[in-house]
C-alpha positions as CSV (number, residue, x, y, z in Angstrom):
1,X,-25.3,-0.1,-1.7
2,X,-24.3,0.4,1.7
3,X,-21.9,3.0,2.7
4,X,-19.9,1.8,5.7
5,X,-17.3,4.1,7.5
6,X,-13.8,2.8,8.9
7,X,-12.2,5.0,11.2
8,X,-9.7,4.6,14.6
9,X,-6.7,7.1,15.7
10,X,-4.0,7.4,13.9
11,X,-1.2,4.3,14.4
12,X,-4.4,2.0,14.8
13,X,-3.8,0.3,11.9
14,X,-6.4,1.0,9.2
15,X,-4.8,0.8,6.6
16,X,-3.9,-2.9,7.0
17,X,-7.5,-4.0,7.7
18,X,-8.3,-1.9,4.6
19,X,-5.8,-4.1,2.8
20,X,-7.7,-7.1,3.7
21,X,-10.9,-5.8,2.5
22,X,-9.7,-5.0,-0.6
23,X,-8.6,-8.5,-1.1
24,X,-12.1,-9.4,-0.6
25,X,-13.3,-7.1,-3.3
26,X,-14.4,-4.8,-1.4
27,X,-13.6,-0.8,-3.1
28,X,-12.3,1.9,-0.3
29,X,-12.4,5.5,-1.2
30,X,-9.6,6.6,1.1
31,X,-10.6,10.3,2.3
32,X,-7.0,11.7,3.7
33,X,-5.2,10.4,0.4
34,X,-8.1,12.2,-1.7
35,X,-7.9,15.3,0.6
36,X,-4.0,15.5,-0.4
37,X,-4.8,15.1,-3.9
38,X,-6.6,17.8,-3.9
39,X,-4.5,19.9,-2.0
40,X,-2.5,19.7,-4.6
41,X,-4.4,20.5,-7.6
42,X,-6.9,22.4,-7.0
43,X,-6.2,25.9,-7.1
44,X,-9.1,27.2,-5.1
45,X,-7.7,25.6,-2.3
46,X,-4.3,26.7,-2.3
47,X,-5.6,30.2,-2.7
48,X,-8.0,30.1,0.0
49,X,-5.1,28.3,2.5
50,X,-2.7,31.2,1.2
51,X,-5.3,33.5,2.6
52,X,-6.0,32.0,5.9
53,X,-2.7,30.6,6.5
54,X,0.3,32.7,4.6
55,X,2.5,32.6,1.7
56,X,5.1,31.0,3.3
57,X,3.3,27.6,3.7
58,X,4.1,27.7,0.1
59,X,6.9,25.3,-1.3
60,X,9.5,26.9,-4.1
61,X,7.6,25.0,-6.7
62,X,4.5,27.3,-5.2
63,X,2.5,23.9,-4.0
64,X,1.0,23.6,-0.5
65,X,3.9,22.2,1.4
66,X,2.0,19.8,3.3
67,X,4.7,18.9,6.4
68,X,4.7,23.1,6.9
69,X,0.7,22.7,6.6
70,X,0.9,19.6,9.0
71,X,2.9,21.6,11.7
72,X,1.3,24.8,11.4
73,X,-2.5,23.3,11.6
74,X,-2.2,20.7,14.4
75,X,-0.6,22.6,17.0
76,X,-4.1,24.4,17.3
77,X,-7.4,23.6,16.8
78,X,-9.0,26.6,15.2
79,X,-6.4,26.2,12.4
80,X,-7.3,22.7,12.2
81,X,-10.5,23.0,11.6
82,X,-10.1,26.3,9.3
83,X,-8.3,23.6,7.4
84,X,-10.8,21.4,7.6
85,X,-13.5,23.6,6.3
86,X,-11.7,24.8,3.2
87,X,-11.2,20.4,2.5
88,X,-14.0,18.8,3.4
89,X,-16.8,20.0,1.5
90,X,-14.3,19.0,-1.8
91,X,-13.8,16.0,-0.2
92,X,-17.4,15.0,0.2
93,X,-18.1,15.7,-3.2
94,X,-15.1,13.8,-4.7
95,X,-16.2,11.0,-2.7
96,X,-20.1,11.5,-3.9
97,X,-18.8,11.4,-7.7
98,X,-16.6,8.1,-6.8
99,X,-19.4,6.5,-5.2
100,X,-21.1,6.7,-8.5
101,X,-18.6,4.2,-9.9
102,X,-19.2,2.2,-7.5
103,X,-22.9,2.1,-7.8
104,X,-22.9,-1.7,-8.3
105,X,-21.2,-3.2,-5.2
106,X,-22.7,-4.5,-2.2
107,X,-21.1,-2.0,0.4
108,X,-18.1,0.2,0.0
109,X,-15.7,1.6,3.0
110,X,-15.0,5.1,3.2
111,X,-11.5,5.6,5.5
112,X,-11.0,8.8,7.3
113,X,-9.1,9.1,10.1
114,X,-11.3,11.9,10.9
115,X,-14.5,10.5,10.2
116,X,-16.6,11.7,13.5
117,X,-14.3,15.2,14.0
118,X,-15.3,15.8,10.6
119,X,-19.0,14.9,10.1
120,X,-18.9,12.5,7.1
121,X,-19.9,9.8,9.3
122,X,-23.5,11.5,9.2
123,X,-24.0,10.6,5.6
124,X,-23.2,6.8,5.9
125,X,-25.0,3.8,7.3
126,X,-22.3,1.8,9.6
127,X,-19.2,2.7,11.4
128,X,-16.0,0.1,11.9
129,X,-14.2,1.9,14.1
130,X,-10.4,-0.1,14.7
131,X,-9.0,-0.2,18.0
132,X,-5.4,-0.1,19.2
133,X,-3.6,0.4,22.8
134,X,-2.1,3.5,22.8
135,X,1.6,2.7,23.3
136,X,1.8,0.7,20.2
137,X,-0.2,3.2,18.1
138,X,2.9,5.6,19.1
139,X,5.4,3.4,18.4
140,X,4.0,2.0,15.0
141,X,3.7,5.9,14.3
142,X,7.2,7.1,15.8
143,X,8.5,3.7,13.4
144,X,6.4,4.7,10.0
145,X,6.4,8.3,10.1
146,X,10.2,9.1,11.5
147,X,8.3,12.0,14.2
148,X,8.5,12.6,18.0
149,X,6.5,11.0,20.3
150,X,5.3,14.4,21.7
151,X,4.2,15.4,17.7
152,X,2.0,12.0,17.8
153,X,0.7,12.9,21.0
154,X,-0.4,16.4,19.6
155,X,-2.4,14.7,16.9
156,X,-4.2,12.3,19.2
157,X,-5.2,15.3,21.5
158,X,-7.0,16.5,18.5
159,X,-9.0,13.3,17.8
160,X,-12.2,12.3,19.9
161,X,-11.0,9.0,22.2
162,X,-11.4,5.7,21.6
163,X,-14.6,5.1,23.9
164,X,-16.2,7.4,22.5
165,X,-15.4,6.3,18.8
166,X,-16.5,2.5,20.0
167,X,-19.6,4.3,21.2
168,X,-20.4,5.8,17.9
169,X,-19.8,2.4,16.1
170,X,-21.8,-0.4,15.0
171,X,-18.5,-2.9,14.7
172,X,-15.0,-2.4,16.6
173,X,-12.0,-4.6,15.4
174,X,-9.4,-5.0,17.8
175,X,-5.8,-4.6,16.4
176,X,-3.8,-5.5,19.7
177,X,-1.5,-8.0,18.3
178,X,-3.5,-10.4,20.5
179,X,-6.4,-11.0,18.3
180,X,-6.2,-12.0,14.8
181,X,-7.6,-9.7,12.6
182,X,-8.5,-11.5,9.6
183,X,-11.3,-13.4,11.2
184,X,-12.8,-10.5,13.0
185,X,-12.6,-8.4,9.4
186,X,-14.3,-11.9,7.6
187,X,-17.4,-11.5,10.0
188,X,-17.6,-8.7,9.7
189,X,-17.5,-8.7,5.7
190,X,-20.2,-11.4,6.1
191,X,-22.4,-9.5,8.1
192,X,-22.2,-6.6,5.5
193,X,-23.2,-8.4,2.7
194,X,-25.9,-10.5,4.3
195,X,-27.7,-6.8,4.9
């Protein structure tokens, strides 16, 4: 099996080229919606982000309010990757007990918007790394999301650039709303499962 990354910044529109290679079969272990899982139940985590963080990034049903955990952490970078420390090594092993499952496929994608900042793209064998100007990332963001441009902007500062993400990547799809995207995603589906 091969174990291929997919990663851009966020507003680049990853989740909609995951889409499409889901309708091709292909199974995605999504690494920021497994992260929030277990945010929320694990209670080693919450424990250990009560310590490093405070009590009062603790909703009145005593979960991890993760909007006060979102504002908190990305406004610096030490707490981001404090964060990041407490959830990626459970992150990495949830994803080695799904891969598991998956045993039988061809290839599968892990998504992460975070996939270089993080590390995880060291234990995979080929990065897709999808591309989008930066004006429309905001404003697809700004649109989805309901934040400020200046709170989007934060988050961007904290992820490595494009160039050097296209650098770092063995295939780069362009989602510009200038080239279709299905027929860059088919090649590249072929080329994967021609390895």
């Amino acid at each position: 099996m091969i174990k291929v990354g997919i990663t851009g910044g966020i507003g680049s529109g990853k989740t909609t080229v995951c889409k499409v290679f889901k309708i091709l079969g292909v199974p995605i272990y999504f690494a920021d919606i497994r992260a929030k899982v277990i945010l929320d139940t694990n209670e080693e985590v919450k424990l250990k982000i009560i310590n490093c963080f405070g009590n009062e990034l603790l909703s009145d049903s005593g979960f991890v309010d993760r909007i006060k955990l979102a504002a908190f952490v990305f406004n610096s970078k030490e707490k981001l990757e404090k964060l990041n420390a407490i959830l990626h090594p459970l992150v990495q092993i949830d994803f080695e007990n799904w891969l598991k499952q998956h045993a039988t496929y061809n290839y599968i994608l892990k998504e992460a918007a975070i996939l270089f900042e993080s590390g995880s793209f060291k234990n995979l064998d080929s990065i897709i790394t999808v591309i989008a100007p930066l004006d429309l990332r905001i404003s697809r963001v700004m649109f989805r999301d309901d934040i400020s441009k200046s709170q989007i902007e934060s988050r961007i500062d904290k992820q490595i650039s494009d160039e050097e993400k296209i650098k770092r990547s063995q295939f780069v799809i362009y989602n510009n709303e200038e080239e279709f995207l299905i027929p860059q995603i088919l090649k590249i589906h072929k080329q994967l499962l021609n390895i």
